[in-house]
Each structure stands twice: as structure tokens, then as C-alpha cells.
N, C-alpha and C positions, 0 to 999 in steps of 0.2 A: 171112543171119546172124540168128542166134535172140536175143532179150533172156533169159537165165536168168529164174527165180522166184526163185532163191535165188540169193547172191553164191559160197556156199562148198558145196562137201559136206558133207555128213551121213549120220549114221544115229544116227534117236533111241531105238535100243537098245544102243546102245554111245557115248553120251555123257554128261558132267553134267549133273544136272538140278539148277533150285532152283524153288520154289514161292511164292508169294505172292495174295495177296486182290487189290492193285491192283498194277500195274508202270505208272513213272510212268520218260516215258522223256525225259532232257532236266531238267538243273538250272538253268534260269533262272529269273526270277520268275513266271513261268506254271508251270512244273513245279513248284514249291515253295509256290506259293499252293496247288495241288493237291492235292499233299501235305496242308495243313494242313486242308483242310476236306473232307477223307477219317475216314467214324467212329474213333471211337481204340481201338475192337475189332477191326478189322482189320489186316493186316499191310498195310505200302505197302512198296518197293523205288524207290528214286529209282535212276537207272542213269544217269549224264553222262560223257562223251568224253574230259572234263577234269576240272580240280577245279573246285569250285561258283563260285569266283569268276568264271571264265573264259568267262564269257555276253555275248551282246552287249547284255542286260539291263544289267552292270554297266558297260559301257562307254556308256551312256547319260547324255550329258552335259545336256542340258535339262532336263527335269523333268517334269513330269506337270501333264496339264487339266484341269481339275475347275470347277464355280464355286462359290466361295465370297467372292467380293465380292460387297456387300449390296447393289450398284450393276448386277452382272452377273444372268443368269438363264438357266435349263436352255432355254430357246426360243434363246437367244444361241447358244449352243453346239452348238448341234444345229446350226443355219441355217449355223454356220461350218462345221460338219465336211461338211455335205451341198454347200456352193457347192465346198469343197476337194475332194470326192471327184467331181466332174463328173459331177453328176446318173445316178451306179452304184452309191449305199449304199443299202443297205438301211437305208430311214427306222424303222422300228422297231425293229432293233437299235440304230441311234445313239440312238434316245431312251434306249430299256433303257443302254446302255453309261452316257450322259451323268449319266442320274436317280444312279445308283447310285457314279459317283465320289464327292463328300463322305465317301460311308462308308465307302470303299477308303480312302480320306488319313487318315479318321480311326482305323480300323483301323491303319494302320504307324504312326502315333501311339503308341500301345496298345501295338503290338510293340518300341517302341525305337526307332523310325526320327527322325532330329534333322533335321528342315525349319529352312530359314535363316527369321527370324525378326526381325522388325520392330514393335518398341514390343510386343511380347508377342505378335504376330498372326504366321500364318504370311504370309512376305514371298509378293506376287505378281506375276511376271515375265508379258510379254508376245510372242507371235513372229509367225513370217508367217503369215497369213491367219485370226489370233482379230481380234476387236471388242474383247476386254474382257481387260484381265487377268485371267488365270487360272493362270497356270502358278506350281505350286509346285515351288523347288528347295533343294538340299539341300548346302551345302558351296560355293557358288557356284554351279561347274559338276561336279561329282562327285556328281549326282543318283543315277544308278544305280546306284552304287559304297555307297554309303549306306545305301540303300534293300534290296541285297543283302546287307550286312553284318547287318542288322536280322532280315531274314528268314530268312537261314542260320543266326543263333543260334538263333531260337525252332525254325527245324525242328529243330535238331541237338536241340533239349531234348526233341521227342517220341518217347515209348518205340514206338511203334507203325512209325515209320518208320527205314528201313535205307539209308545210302544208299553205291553203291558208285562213285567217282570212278575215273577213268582206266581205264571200261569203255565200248568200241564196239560199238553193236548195229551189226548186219550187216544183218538182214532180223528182219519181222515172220513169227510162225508163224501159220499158218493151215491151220483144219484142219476141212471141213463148212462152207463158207462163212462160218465167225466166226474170230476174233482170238483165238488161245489164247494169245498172248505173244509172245519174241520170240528171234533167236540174241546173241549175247552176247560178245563178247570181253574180260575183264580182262585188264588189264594186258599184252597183246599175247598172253594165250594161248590156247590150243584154245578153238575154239567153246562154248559153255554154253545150255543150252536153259534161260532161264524161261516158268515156265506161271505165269499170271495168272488170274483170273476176269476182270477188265478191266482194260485198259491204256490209257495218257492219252501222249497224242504230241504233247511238248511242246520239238522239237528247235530251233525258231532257223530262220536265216535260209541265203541264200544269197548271201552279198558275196563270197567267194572265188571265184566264177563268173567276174570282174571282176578285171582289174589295179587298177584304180581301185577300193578300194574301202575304207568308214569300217569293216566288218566285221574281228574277230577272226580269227587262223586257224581258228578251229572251225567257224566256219560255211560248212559246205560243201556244203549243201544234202540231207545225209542225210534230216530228215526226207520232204520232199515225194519221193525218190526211191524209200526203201522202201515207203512208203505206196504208189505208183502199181506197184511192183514187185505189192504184193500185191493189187490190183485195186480200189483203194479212188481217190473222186472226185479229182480237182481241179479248181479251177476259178480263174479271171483272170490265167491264167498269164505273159500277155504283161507285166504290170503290175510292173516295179522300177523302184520311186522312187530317183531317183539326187540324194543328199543336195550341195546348189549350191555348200557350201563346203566344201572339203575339201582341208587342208594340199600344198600343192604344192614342193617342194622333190626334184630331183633327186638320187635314190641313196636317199631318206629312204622310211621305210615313211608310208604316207598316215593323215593322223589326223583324227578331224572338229573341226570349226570350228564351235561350237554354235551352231543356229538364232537363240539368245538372244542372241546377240554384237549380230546385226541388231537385232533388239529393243531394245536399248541404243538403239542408235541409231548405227549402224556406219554405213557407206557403201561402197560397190563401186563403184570409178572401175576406166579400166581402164590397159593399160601407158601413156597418155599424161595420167594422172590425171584423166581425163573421168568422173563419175557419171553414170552412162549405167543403171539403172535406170528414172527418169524418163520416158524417152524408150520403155520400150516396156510399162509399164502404171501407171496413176496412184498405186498402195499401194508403187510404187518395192520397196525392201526388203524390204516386212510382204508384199509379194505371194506367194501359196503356192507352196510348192518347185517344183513343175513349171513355173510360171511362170517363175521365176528362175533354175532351173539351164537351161532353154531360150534364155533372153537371154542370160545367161554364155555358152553356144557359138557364139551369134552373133555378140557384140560380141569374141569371141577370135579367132573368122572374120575380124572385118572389120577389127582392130588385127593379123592375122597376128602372133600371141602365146599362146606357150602356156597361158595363167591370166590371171587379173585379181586384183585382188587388196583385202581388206577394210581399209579406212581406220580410225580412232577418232584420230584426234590432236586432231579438234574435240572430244571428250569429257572429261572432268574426268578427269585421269589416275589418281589414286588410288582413284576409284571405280572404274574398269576393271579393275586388279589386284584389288581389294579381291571384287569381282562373279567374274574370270573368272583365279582365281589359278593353276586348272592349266596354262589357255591360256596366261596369259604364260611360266610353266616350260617347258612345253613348244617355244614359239617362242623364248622365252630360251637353250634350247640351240643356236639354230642364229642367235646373236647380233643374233638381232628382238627389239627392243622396243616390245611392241604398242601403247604407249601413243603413241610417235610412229612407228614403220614403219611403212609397210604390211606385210598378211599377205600371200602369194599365195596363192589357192585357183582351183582348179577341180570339176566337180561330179564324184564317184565314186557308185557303187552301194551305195546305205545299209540299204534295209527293202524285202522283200519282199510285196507285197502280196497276190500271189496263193498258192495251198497250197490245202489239204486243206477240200475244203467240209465244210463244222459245221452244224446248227442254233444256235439260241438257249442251247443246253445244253451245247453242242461235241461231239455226235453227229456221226461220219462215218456214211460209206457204207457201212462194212465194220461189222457185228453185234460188239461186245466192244470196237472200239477208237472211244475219243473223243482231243479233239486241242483244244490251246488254244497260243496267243502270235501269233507269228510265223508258225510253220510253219502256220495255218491261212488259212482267205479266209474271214470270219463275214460279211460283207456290210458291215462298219464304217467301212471305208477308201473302198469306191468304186474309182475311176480315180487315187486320189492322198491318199494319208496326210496329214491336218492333225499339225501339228506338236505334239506332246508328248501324242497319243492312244492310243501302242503300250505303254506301261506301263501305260495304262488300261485298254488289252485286258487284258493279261496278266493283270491280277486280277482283272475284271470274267468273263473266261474259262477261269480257272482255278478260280475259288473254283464257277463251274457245272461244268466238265465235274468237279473234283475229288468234290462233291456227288452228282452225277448216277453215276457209275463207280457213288460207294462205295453208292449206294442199289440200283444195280443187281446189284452183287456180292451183297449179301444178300438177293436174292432170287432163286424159280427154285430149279434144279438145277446147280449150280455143282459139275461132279465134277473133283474135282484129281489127277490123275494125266496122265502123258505119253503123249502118241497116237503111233502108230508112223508116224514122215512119214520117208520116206529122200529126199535128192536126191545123184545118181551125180556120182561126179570125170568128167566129159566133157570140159571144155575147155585149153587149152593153159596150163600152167606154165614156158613159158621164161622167159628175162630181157626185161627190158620197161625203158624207160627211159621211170619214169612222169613224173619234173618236166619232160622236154622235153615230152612231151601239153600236162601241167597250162598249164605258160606259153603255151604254141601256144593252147590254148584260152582262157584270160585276155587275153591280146591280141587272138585274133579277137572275142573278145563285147564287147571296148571298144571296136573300133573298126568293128564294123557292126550291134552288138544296143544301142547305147550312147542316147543321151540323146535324138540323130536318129534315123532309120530309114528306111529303104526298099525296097520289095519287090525290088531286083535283090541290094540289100548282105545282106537275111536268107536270099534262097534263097541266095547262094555262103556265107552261115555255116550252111543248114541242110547243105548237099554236105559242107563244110569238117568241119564234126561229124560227120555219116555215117562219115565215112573213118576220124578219126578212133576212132568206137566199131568199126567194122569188126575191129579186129584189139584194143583194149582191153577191148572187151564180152565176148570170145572167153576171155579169160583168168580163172583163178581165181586170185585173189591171196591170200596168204599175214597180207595187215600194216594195219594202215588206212590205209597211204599209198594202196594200193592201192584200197580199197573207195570211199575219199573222190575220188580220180578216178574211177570209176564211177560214183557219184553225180553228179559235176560236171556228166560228161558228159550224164545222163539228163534232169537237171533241165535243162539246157540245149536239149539238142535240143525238149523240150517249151517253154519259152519262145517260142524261136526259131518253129516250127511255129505257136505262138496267137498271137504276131507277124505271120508272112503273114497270116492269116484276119483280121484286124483291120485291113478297109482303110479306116481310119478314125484320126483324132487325138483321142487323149479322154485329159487327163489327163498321167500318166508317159509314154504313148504316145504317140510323136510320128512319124508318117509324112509323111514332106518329099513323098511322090509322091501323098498325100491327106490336106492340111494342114488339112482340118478335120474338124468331126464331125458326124454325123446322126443326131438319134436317133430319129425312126422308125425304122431300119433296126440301129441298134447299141445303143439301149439295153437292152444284155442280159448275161449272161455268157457268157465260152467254158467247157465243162468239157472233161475229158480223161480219159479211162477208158479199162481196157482187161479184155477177161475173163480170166481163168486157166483154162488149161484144163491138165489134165496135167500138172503145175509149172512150166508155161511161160506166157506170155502170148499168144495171139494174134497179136496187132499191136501195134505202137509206136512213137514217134516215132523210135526209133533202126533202123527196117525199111528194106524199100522194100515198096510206097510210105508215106510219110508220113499218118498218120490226119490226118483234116480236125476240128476242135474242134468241137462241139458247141455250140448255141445253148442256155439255159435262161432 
């Protein structure tokens, strides 16, 4: 079985075309910070799946790290993000990231954005594994909902950018080893070829890989999937931080339970009311996610229970609503009163850590296309994302790769016309019964790619996906139900594969059959690549045999 280049047929002398100076792909706050610091002589195209709201940017309930207490300092923040990412970030990107938040905050100031606000000061919240208050939030818990409200006004105000909702890119074009743009579907119709001078790949995550997970339905892993379609790096694949609290309620879609709830000062006892926290690291709650949602599957092991569940009743109850008023609405529907229930949570697949390796500028591998948010690995995170650092990506990497495109676009020989690329209708169009896959696969990455691991549970999900792509890879689909299992799959079988290779526990990774870690031997990354040859790939995780990751 062959991996296609392309998802769909073509021929780009009998298709639509449109044109643009930058093509920004993905409306979250990484594509939209993008957007904005793109010259305002250029044309931009913002091109999102959905409407601008529908990011797992704006589902972002915490807030954002920055320091700005006159008590805190940039050496604090760094020391926290680098212990949390288990000694695999890259120490000069977090400085770079760290230095430069104050002026990302104070920037969405400037744009409109209303931070909650204390004696005239931005209020600052604390979570697991900061020293210092730092976290700025906005509405309570409705941080990223705020914060994109803010920024989709000032983009929509700018004359220079276009942006077209409820269009699916399919695949990137390439064409002479660069990045001419990309195919394009609006509003479910024929394919659309845009040509870019450079394009910024700014798609989001992959929680839909996961039954368990705090992710929107859009995130379905398209970015990192067409990225590797077109022969461009990845790298820390193995690595999804599976977020510790996360709504547990039977039949109910799963919602997150913000970091910041713990911050308060919550408590996770488990079904016999035990706070069992304590007992497996001294920072109890404030302990970083991988910590905690690790102990969560243990103590639900050993209470044979499905969840445990987040306490506040010892908490001033009017401050709790007052702090965390969507959470109580939301558990208020299902007649929890957080101020004296317990919540139950268990841990789901929240932030993607690994994706599209960047520089400092959010340069990939592939000539013409840069990449910022989510769907990249900048080296910031490490083995495990500090809590309320990925909004700080997003503008600290967006406002560079945005920069960097639009300075690249004007210069050189940038000739705008469409290159003649065909790829042939070859593979099978019958009926395909895509939501039985989709769930077959969501259940097996919960239950053997999940929070544990072990090298016997990841090869039967690497065979398990195999078979699976065997006869869905095979197919051209018509819709994006279809292109988005495609992707699922792709990005998965790549997880899965940098999983075996990582015989080692560091971080989100967690192998029960090598419960610890060495870093002479693993402090490195995996990447995964593959070449293009003839519109097809080479090799790929969805072959036989499976490619072995690469050390860098």
C-alpha cells in the first residue's frame, strides 16, 4: 500500500485558481497574530476549516504566563518551563519565548483584549508547576474566548487580509522542492488551488485522535499530516500532554477542567474521598500535568474507578463561582454544584506537543512554508507543556513566522502564476463507513497510546492502524469527513511508531516497560521525514515496514 502525495485528484490546468502574497493556513491565535504582523502591502488569505471562533485557542480556559509581578522574574519562568519540559526544551527558545511575553499582554491590551483586573492591576493567577504568579486571565475562565474575540476584530479591520471560513485545505502544493500554496476546499466544493509566495501553517492540534479528549472537533490533526504528506520535518511525535482534569460524565461530550481550578486550591481525593496527591509528589496539585495526570491513572487503578474527582468545598464558595463562572454553568447542567460537589475528572489528550519542526523564526523544512502554534515543535515545550505557555507560543510565533513570510515574500523572484502539477484519480471511491474507523481508532489510542504505554500495547496499535490505513489510505474521498480520517490516521500511525522508539519515560511519555529515563542516551529529539518522490512518498509510517525515527 502506497501513502498518496496528494488526498484528491487534480489537474491544475483545469482548476480554480486564486493568488495571494501570503496564505495563512489555520485561524487561531497563531494564524491571526500572523496575519497581523504581515506588511499591509501585501495581500494575506487566512483560509480556517471553520469559523474563526472554532480554535482550540478560544477554548482556552487558563490564561497566559508571562511575569509581571515585581516579585517574579524571567529566570523564574524559564527554570519553571525547562524542570516542566524534562530537560528536552530548548533553553534559548524559552528564554526568547519568556523575555518577550509582557509585550505580547501588553499588545492584546492595545487590541481590545479585557484581562480580569484587580485594584486597577492585571489579576494574577497561579497553576501546576509556576513558583510565581504569573498567569493572566480574562473573564475568569473564558481566557481564550476573550482574547480571540479581541484579535478577530482588529484582523477583520485589516484591508490587506481576506479571510475565507469554512474552507478545508486538503494538501499543501509543491512544486521544485518549495511550497507554492496549497488545494483548498470552500464550503465542501471542488478543489481550489492557491498560490502564495509563502505560506504560514498555523492548524491546531490533534485531540480528536483521542476519545478522551479537551480538543474541539476541528482538531484533527490536518496540520502535521499534510505537512509530512509533503515531505516536510517532524519532530517529538511521541509527546501528547494528556490534560489531568478533564469532565468525566457518561454520554457527556468531555470538557476541560482548568489547570487554574488546582491553583485555587482544589483538591483530587479519589472515589473513597482520599487526597492522594500528596502521597505521590510533595507540589501535590501545583505538580506539572504529566505528574498528575500519571497519578490520576494510578490511584483510579488502585480505587478500581473510573475518575476521581476535584473537591473545593473547603474554598470560600462565592469566590469559586465568581473565579470560575463557566465551570460552575457547565457542571451546573449536569446538577453539580462545584462549590460543594465533587467534579469527576479524568485525564483526556489536551496539547500536542510534537509537529512540524520551526526555527526561532518558525522556518520548516520545506523552502516557502513557515508554521507557528500548536501544529509546530519550536523546542519550548520539551517532554511536557508548563501550563498556560501555548498562548504564549502562539503570539511569540506567530508575530515571527508572520514577520519572517512577509519579509521573505518581497524579496527574490516571487513569480505568481500556477505550475502545471496533475495527480491521477487512481484509488478506490466506493462506500467506506468512515465514523466506524474514526471511533475504532479513538478508542484504540485511549486505550494503548494513552497516558501509560508499553511497547507490546503500541506495536498491536501500530498493526491495529496499519489495517486500518490498508483499505482507508486506498481511498479518494470526496468530503472532509473523509480527508479528516486520513489525517487521523497518518498522524497517528506517526505517534504510535515515535512511541516504540522512545524506550524511555520522559515527560507525557510514559513506558510502564521503561519507567524511567536516561539522558545520555535520550536527551534528543525523534524526527520523521520522508522524501517525495514522483507524487508519492517513499516510505511511511503507514508502509511496511514502519520507518524508525530519527535521533537529532
Amino acid at each position: 500500500m502506497m501513502t498518496p502525495r496528494y488526498l484528491v485528484p487534480f489537474d491544475t490546468r483545469h482548476a480554480v485558481h486564486r493568488f495571494t502574497d501570503v496564505l495563512i493556513i489555520g485561524g487561531g491565535l497563531a494564524g491571526l497574530r500572523a496575519a497581523n504582523a504581515v506588511d499591509s502591502h501585501q495581500r494575506v488569505l487566512v483560509v480556517t476549516k471553520d469559523v474563526l471562533r472554532e480554535s482550540n485557542s478560544t477554548y482556552a480556559q487558563g490564561g497566559i504566563a508571562s511575569v509581571l509581578d515585581p516579585e517574579d522574574r524571567f529566570e523564574n519562568h524559564i527554570r519553571d518551563t525547562l524542570v516542566a519540559g524534562a530537560n528536552l526544551c530548548d533553553a534559548d527558545v524559552v528564554n526568547m519565548v519568556v523575555r518577550e511575553g509582557p509585550g505580547r499582554i501588553e499588545e492584546l491590551v492595545r487590541w481590545g483584549t479585557q484581562f480580569d483586573l484587580e485594584e486597577g492591576e492585571l489579576e494574577l493567577g497561579r497553576e501546576g508547576g509556576h513558583s510565581h504568579e504569573r498567569i493572566v486571565h480574562a473573564q475568569g475562565d473564558a481566557t481564550g474566548a476573550e482574547i480571540m474575540r479581541a484579535v478577530i476584530q482588529r484582523t477583520r479591520s485589516l484591508k490587506n487580509v481576506c479571510i475565507l471560513e469554512n474552507t478545508f485545505t486538503i494538501d499543501l502544493l509543491t512544486h521544485g522542492g518549495q511550497c507554492r500554496g496549497a488545494i483548498v476546499s470552500e464550503n465542501g466544493g471542488p478543489p481550489m488551488m492557491v498560490w502564495a509566495k509563502e505560506t504560514i501553517l498555523c492548524t491546531g492540534g490533534a485531540g480528536q485522535i483521542f476519545r478522551e479528549s479537551t480538543n474541539p472537533p476541528v482538531a484533527t490533526a490536518d496540520g502535521s499530516s499534510l505537512a509530512y504528506r509533503a515531505g516536510v520535518q517532524l519532530s517529538d511525535m511521541e509527546f501528547m500532554q494528556f490534560h489531568p482534569t478533564v469532565l468525566y460524565i457518561a454520554g457527556s461530550s468531555r470538557s476541560l477542567i482548568t489547570e487554574a481550578i488546582r491553583g485555587e486550591g482544589a483538591y483530587l481525593v479519589d472515589s473513597n474521598g482520599h487526597r492522594f496527591m500528596p502521597d505521590y509528589d510533595q507540589r501535590a496539585e501545583l505538580a506539572p500535568r504529566d505528574v498528575v495526570s500519571q497519578s490520576i491513572i494510578r490511584q483510579m487503578q488502585a480505587t478500581s474507578h473510573p475518575c476521581v474527582y476535584l473537591d473545593l468545598s473547603h474554598l470560600d464558595g462565592r469566590h469559586v463561582v465568581a473565579r470560575f463562572p463557566g465551570i460552575a454553568d457547565l457542571c451546573g447542567k449536569f446538577g453539580l454544584d462545584i462549590t460543594s460537589d465533587r467534579i469527576p475528572v479524568r485525564p483526556g489528550a489536551h496539547y500536542m506537543l510534537g509537529g512540524v519542526t520551526v526555527d526561532r523564526q518558525g522556518r520548516t523544512s520545506l523552502p516557502g512554508l513557515w508554521a507557528a502554534g500548536e501544529v509546530t515543535s519550536s523546542g519550548l515545550h520539551g517532554a511536557n507543556r508548563l501550563a498556560s505557555n501555548s498562548l504564549l507560543e502562539g503570539l511569540v510565533y506567530g508575530a515571527a513566522a508572520g514577520g519572517a513570510a512577509s519579509r521573505s515574500a518581497s524579496e527574490g523572484d516571487h513569480e505568481m502564476r500556477a505550475m502545471e502539477i496533475r495527480h491521477p484519480a487512481t484509488a478506490s471511491t466506493e462506500s467506506f463507513d468512515i465514523d466506524d474507523v474514526r471511533i475504532s481508532l479513538k478508542s484504540l489510542m485511549g486505550r494503548l497510546v494513552g497516558v501509560q504505554r508499553d511497547g507490546e500495547g503500541l506495536q498491536k496499535a501500530a498493526d491495529t492502524i496499519r489495517s486500518f490505513a490498508a483499505y482507508a489510505m486506498n481511498h479518494q474521498f470526496e468530503d472532509e469527513a473523509g480527508w479528516e480520517l486520513q489525517n487521523l490516521l497518518t498522524t497517528a500511525a506517526i505517534m504510535v511508531s515515535s512511541a516504540l522508539v522512545r524506550t524511555e519515560s520522559r515527560g507525557v511519555h510514559f513506558r510502564s516497560d521503561h519507567p524511567t529515563h536516561n539522558d545520555d542516551q535520550w536527551r534528543r529529539h525523534l524526527t520523521v521525514q520522508i522524501n517525495v518522490d514522483g507524487g508519492y512518498p517513499q516510505r511511511g509510517p503507514l508502509l511496511e515496514p514502519d520507518p524508525v525515527p530519527t535521533a537529532r
